[in-house]
C-alpha positions in Angstrom: -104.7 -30.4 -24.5 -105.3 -31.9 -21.1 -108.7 -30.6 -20.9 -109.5 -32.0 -24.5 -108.0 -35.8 -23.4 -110.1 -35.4 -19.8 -114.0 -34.2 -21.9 -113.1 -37.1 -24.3 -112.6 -39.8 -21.6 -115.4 -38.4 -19.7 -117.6 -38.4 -23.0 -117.2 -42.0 -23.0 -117.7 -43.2 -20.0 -120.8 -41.0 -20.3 -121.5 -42.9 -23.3 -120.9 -46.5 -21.8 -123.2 -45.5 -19.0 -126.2 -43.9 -20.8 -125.6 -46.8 -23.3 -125.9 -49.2 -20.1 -128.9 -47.6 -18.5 -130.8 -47.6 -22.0 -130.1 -52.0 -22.3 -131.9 -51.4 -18.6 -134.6 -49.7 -19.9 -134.6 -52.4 -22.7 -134.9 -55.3 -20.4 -131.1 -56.4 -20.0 -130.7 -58.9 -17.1 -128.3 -56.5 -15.1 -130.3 -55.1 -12.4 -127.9 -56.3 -10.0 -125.4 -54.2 -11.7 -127.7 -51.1 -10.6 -129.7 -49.8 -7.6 -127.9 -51.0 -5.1 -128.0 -54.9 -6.8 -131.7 -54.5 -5.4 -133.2 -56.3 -8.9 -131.6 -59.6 -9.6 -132.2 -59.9 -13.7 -134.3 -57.4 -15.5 -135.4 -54.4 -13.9 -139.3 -54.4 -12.9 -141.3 -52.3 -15.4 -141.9 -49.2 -13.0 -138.5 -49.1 -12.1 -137.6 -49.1 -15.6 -138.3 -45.3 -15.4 -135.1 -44.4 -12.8 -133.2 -46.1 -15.8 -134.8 -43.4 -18.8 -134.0 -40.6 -16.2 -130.9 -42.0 -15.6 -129.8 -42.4 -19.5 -131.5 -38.3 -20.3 -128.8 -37.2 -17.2 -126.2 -39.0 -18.4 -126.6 -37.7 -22.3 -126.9 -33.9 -20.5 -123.8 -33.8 -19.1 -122.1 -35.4 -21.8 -122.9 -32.3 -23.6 -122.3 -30.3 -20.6 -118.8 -31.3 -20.8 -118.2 -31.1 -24.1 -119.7 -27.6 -24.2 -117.7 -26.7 -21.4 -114.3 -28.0 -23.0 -115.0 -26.5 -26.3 -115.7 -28.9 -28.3 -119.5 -28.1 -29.3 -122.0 -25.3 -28.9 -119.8 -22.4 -28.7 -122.4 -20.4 -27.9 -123.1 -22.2 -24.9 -119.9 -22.5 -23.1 -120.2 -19.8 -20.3 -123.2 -21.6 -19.0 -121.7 -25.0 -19.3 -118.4 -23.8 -17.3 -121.2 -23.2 -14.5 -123.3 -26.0 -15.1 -120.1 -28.4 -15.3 -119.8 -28.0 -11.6 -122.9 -29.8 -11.1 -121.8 -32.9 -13.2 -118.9 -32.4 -10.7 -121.0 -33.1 -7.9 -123.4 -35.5 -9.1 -120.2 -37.8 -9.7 -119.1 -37.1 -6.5 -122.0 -38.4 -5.1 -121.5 -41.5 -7.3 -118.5 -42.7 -6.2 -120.3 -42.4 -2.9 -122.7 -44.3 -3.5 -121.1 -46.5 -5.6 -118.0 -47.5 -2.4 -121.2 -47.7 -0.4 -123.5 -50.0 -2.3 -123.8 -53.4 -1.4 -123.8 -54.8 -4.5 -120.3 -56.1 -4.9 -120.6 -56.3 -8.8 -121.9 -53.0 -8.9 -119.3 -51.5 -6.7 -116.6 -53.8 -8.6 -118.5 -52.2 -12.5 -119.1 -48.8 -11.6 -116.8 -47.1 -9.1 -113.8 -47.0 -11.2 -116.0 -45.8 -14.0 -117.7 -42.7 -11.8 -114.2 -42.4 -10.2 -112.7 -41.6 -13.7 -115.8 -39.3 -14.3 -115.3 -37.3 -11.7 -111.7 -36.8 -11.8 -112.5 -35.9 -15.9 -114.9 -33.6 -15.3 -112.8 -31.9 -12.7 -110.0 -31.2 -14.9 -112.0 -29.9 -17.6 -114.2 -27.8 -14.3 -110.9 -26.3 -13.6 
């Protein structure tokens, strides 16, 4: 039941955050929300790219998770209960990055989001 409640809280902060990196990719003013606040406004074309990678990822492990808890492609689920443990780390990383960014609105946006990532995908890792 725990496990269910964590893949479904992770899901949608997955969701939030592929949602967010696709209004990047779409020319949303937030760049300072991303990348380190690097890109005041919209994100310069090129860069756009980090922000389709970004939202792909993001959409992967949401599936990743949800294999791995059961909830969709059964047939999958032993190599999503090894693959999960890389969503595990790339979160780690994120909250990482995200206490060490300088952007203090991206810091303020997205650490408590990665933060609640991580510790989601960890209960449903375990």
């Amino acid at each position: 039941m725990i496990d269910l409640l964590a893949a479904y809280i992770f899901i949608g902060l997955v969701t939030l955050a592929a949602a967010f990196q696709i209004a990047l990719l779409a020319g949303m003013p937030w760049g300072e929300l991303t990348l380190g606040g690097r890109y005041r406004g919209r994100l310069p074309g090129r860069i756009r790219v980090v922000s389709l990678i970004s939202a792909c990822l993001l959409i992967v492990f949401g599936f990743i998770v949800a294999t791995s808890a059961g909830l969709v492609f059964d047939n999958m689920h032993t190599a999503a209960t090894k693959a999960i443990w890389f969503v595990v780390g790339y979160c780690a990383l994120g909250v990482v990055a995200n206490a060490a960014t300088r952007s203090k609105r991206e810091r303020i946006v997205w650490l408590p989001v990665v933060s609640l990532m991580l510790l989601a995908s960890l209960r449903v890792a375990l």
